[in-house]
Backbone as numpy.savetxt, mean C-alpha at the origin, in Angstrom:
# Nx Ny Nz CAx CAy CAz Cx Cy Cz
9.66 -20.62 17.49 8.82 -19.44 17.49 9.71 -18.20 17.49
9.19 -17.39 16.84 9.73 -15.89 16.83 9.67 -14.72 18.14
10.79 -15.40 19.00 10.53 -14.29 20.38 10.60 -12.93 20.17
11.03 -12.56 18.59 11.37 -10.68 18.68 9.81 -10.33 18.74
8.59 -10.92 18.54 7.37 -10.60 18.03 6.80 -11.00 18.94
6.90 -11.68 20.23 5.53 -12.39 20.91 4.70 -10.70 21.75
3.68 -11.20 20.97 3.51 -10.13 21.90 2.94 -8.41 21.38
3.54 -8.32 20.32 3.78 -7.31 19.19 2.67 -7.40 18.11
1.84 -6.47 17.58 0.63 -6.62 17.03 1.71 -6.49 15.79
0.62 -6.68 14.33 1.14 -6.38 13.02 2.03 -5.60 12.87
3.02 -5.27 11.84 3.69 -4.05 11.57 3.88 -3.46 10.17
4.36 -2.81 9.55 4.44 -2.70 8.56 5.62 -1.41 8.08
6.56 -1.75 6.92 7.33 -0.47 6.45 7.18 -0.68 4.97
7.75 0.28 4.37 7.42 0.70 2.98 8.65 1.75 2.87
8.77 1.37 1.45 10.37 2.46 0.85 9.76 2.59 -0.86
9.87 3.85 -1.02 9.50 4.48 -2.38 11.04 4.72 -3.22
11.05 4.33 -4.38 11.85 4.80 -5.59 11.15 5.26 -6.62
11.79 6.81 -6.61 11.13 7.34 -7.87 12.31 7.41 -9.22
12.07 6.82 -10.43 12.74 6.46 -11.57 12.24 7.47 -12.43
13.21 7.84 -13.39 13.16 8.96 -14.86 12.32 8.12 -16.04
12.11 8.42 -16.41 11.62 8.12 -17.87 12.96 7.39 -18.74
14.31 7.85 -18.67 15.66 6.54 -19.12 16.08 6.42 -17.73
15.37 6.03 -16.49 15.85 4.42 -15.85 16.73 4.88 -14.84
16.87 6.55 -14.94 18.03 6.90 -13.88 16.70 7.21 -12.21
17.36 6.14 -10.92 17.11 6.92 -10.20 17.21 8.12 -9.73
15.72 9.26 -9.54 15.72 10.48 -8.89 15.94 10.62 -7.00
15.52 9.54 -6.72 15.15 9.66 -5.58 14.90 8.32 -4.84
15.86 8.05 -3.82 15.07 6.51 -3.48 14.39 7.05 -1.12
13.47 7.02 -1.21 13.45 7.27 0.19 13.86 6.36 1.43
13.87 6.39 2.48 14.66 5.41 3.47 13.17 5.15 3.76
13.38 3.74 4.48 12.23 2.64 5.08 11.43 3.52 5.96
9.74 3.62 5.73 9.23 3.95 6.78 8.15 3.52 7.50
7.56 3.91 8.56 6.50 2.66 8.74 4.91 2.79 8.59
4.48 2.12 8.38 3.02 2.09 7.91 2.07 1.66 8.65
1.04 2.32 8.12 -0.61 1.90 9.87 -0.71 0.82 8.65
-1.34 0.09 9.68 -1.63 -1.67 9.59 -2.57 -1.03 10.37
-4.11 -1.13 9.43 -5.34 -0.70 9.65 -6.55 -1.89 10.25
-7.43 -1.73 11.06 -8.46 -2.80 11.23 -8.86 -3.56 10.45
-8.98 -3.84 8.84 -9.44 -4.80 7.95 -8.40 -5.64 7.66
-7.36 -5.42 8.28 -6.03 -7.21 8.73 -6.73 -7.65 8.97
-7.16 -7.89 10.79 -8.24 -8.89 11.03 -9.01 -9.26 10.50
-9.91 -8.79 9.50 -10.39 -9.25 8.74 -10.71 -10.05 7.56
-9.18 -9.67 7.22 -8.61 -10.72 6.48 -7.97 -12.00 6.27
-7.89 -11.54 8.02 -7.08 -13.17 8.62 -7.67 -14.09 8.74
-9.40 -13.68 9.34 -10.39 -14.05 9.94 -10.75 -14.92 8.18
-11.09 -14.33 7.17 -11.32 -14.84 6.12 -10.13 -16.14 6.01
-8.93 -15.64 5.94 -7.95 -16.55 5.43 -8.10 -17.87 6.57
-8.64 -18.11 7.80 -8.63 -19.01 8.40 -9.81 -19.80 7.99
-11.09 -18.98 8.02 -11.97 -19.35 7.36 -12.01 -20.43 5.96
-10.83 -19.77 5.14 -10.72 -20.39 3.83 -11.52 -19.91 2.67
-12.54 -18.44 3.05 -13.06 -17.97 2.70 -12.32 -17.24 0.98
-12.26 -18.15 -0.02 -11.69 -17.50 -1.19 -12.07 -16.14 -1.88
-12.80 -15.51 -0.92 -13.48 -13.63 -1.78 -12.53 -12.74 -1.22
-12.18 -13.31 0.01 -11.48 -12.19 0.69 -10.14 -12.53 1.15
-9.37 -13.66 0.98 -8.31 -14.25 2.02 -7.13 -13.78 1.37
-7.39 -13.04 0.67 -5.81 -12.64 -0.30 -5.68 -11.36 -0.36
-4.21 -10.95 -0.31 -3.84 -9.54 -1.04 -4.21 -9.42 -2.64
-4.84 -8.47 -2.95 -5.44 -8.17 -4.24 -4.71 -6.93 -4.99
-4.76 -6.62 -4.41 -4.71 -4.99 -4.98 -4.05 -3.65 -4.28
-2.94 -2.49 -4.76 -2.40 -1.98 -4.55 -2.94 -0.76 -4.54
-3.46 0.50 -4.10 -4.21 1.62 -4.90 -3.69 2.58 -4.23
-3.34 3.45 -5.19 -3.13 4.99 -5.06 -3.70 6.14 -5.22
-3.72 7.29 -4.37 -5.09 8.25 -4.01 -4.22 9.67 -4.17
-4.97 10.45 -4.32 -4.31 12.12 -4.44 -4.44 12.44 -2.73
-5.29 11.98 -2.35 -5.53 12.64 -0.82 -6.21 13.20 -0.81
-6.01 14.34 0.34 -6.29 16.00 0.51 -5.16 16.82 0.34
-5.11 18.35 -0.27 -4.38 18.57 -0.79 -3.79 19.35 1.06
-4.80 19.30 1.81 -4.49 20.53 2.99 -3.12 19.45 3.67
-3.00 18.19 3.45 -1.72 17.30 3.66 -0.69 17.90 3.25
-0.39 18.82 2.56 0.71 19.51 2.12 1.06 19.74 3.35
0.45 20.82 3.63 1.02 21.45 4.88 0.77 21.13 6.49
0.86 19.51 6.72 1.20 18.52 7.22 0.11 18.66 8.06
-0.92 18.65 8.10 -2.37 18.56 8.52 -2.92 17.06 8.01
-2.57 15.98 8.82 -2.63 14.77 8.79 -3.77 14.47 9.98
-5.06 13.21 9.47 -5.59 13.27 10.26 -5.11 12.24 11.31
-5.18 12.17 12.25 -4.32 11.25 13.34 -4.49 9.82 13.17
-3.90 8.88 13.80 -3.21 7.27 13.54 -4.26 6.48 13.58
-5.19 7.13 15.17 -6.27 6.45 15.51 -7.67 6.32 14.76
-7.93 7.45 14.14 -8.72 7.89 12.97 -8.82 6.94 11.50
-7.33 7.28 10.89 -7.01 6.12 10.35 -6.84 4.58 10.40
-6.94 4.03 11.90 -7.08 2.55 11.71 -8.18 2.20 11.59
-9.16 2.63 11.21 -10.77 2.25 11.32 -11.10 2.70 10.06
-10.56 2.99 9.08 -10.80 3.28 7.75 -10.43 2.00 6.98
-11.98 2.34 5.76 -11.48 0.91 4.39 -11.35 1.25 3.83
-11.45 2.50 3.49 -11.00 2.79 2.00 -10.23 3.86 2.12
-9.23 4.62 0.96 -7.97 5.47 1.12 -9.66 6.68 0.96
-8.57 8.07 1.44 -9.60 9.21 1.20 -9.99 9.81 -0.24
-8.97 9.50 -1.31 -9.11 9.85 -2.41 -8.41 9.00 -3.61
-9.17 7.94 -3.90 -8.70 6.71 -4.40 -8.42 6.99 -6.18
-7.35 7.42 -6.76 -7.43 7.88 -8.30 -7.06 6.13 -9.07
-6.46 5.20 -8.74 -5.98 4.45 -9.24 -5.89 2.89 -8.68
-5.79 1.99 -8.52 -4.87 0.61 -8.45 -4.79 -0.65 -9.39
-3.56 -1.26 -9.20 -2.92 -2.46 -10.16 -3.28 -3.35 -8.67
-3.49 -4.82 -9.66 -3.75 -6.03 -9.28 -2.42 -6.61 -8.82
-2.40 -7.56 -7.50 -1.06 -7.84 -7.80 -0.93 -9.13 -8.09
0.34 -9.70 -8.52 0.21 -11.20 -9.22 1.15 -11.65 -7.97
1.24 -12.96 -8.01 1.52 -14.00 -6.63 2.81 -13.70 -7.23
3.66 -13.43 -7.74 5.09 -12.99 -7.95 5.24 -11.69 -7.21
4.60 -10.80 -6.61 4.61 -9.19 -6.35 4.94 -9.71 -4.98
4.52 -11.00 -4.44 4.50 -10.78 -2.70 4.90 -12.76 -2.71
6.65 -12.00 -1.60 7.23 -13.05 -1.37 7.47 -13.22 0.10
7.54 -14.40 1.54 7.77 -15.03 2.13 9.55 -13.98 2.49
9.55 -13.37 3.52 10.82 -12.51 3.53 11.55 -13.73 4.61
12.78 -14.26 4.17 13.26 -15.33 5.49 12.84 -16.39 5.12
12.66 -16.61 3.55 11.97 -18.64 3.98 10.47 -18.71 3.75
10.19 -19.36 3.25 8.91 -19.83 3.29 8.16 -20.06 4.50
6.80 -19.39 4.53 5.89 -19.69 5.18 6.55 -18.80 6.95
7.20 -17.55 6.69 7.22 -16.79 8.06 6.21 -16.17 7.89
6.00 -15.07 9.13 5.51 -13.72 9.16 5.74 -12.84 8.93
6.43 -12.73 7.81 7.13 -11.67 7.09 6.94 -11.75 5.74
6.33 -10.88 5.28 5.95 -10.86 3.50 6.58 -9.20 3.22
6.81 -9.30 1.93 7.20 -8.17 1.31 6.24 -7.98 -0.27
6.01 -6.92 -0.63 4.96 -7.00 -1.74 5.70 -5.80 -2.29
5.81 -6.06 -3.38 6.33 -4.93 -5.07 5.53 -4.55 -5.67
5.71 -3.67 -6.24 4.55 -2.58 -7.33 5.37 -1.77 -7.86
4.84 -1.26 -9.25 5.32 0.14 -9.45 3.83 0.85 -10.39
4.29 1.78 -9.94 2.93 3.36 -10.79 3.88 3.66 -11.66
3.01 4.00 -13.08 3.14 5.03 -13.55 2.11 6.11 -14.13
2.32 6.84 -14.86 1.32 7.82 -15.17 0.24 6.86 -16.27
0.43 5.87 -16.42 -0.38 5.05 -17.54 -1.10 4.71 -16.82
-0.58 4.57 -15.40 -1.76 3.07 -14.73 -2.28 4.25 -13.76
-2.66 5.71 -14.08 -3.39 6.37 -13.29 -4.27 7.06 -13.75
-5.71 6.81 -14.49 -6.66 7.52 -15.27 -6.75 9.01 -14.80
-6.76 10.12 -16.14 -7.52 11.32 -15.63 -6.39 12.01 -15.52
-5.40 11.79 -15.77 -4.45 13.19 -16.04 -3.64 13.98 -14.99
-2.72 14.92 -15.21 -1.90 15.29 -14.28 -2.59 14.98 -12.88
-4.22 15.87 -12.83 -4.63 15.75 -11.64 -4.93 14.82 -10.91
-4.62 13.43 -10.99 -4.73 12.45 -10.50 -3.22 12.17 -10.26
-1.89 12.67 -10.61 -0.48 12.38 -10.55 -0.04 12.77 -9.45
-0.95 13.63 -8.49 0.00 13.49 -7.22 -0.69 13.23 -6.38
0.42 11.92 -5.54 -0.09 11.17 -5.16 0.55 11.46 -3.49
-1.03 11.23 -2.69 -0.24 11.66 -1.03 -0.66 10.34 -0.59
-1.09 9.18 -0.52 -1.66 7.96 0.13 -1.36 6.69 -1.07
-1.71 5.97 0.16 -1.46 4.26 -0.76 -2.17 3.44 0.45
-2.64 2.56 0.02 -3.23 1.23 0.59 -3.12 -0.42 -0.24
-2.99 -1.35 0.65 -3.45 -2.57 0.02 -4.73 -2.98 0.17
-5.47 -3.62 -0.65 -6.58 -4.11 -0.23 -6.34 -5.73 -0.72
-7.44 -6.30 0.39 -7.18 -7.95 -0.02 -8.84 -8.47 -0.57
-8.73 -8.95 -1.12 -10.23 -9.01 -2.30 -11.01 -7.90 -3.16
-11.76 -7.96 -3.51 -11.86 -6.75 -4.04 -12.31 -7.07 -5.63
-12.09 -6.02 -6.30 -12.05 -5.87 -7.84 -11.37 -4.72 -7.87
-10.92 -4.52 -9.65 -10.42 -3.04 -9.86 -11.15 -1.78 -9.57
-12.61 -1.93 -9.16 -13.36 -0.82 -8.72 -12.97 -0.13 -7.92
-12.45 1.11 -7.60 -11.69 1.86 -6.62 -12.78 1.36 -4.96
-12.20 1.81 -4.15 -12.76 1.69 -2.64 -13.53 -0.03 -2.71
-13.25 -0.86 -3.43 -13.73 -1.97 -3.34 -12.26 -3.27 -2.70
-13.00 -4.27 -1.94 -11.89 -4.97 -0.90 -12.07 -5.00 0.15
-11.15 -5.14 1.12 -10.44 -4.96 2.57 -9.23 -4.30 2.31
-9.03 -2.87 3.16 -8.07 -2.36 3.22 -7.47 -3.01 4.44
-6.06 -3.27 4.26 -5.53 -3.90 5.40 -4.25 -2.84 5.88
-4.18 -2.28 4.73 -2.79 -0.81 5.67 -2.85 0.33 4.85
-2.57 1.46 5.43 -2.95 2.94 4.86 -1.62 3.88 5.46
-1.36 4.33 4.24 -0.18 5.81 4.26 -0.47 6.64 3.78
-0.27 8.27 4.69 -0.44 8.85 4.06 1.06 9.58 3.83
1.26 10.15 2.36 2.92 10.46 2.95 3.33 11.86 1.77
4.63 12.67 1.93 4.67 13.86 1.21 4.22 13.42 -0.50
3.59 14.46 -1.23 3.12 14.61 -2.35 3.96 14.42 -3.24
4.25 13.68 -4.15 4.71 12.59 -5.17 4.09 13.29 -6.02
4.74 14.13 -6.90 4.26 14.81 -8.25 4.72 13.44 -9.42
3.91 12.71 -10.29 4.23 12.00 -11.40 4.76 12.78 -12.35
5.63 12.41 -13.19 5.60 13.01 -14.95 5.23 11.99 -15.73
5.16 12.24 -17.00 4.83 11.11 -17.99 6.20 10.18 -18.25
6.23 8.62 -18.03 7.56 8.18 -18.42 8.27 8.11 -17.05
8.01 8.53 -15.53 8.29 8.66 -14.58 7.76 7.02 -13.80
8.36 6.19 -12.84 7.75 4.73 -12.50 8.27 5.21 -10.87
6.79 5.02 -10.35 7.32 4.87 -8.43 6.95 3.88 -8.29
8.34 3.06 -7.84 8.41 2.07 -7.27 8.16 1.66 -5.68
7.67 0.80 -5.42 7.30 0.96 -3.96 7.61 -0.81 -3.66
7.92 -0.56 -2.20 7.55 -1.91 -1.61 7.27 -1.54 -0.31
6.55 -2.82 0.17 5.87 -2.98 1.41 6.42 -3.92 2.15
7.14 -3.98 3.27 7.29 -4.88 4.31 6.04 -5.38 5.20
5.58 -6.61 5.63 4.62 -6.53 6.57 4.92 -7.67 7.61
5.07 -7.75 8.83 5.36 -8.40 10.16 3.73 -8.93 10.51
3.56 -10.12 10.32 1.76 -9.95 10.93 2.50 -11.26 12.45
């Protein structure tokens, strides 16, 4: 058994790379950590169940926010764990069982999940390109706010360009 964790609810970190249009990193950010929101349980609860609608990570989605997040008017932690859906959902990609791997070996409590955005996979134009939030959801469809959100960030404003790829990954400790 894993003694660093007994004891220790979910966790979660996430690190963004933002890439040029020819491939040069602009920007890679350092690891940070992420609310691991109330619809985990819910998903666990499914996955024990065996319940196949909901027992899986599905889907990655990215939101503009609120723009008053600029100027770091965030609504608090507690607020946010009781939310399912992001506040302003412009986009998400599906993820394929290659996106999310077993971190340490097969079958720990440690998964890591990959993605990348670009301005293709975000309908509606510049104004949907900056991006202040991200969530996973586990079931679902491509219908925005549809799923279980199981973790929510909100984080500084990510202006896209065209030809621009943010790369992201997710650490998660359950």
């Amino acid at each position: 058994m894993d003694d660093d964790h007994l004891g220790a609810g979910p966790s979660g970190q996430y690190r963004d790379v933002l890439v040029d249009a020819e491939g040069r990193q602009l920007w890679c950010r350092d690891w940070q950590q992420n609310l691991i929101v109330d619809g985990l349980r819910r998903l666990l609860a499914a996955l024990v169940k065996g319940d196949p609608q909901g027992a899986s990570l599905a889907f990655w989605a990215v939101g503009t926010g609120d723009p008053s997040w600029d100027a770091g008017t965030v609504p608090p932690e507690a607020a946010r764990r009781s939310r399912s859906q992001l506040y302003a959902e412009t986009a998400r990609k599906a993820l394929a069982p290659g996106q999310i791997t077993f971190l340490g070996g097969a079958f720990t409590n440690r998964l890591e999940i990959t993605t990348a955005f670009t301005t293709a996979d975000i309908p509606g134009g510049a104004a949907g390109w900056s991006l202040r939030e991200f969530g996973v959801f586990g079931g679902g469809s491509t219908a925005t706010n549809s799923g279980v959100l199981i973790n929510h960030r909100i984080h500084p404003r990510i202006d896209l360009q065209a030809g621009f790829s943010l790369q992201r990954t997710l650490r998660l400790t359950l």
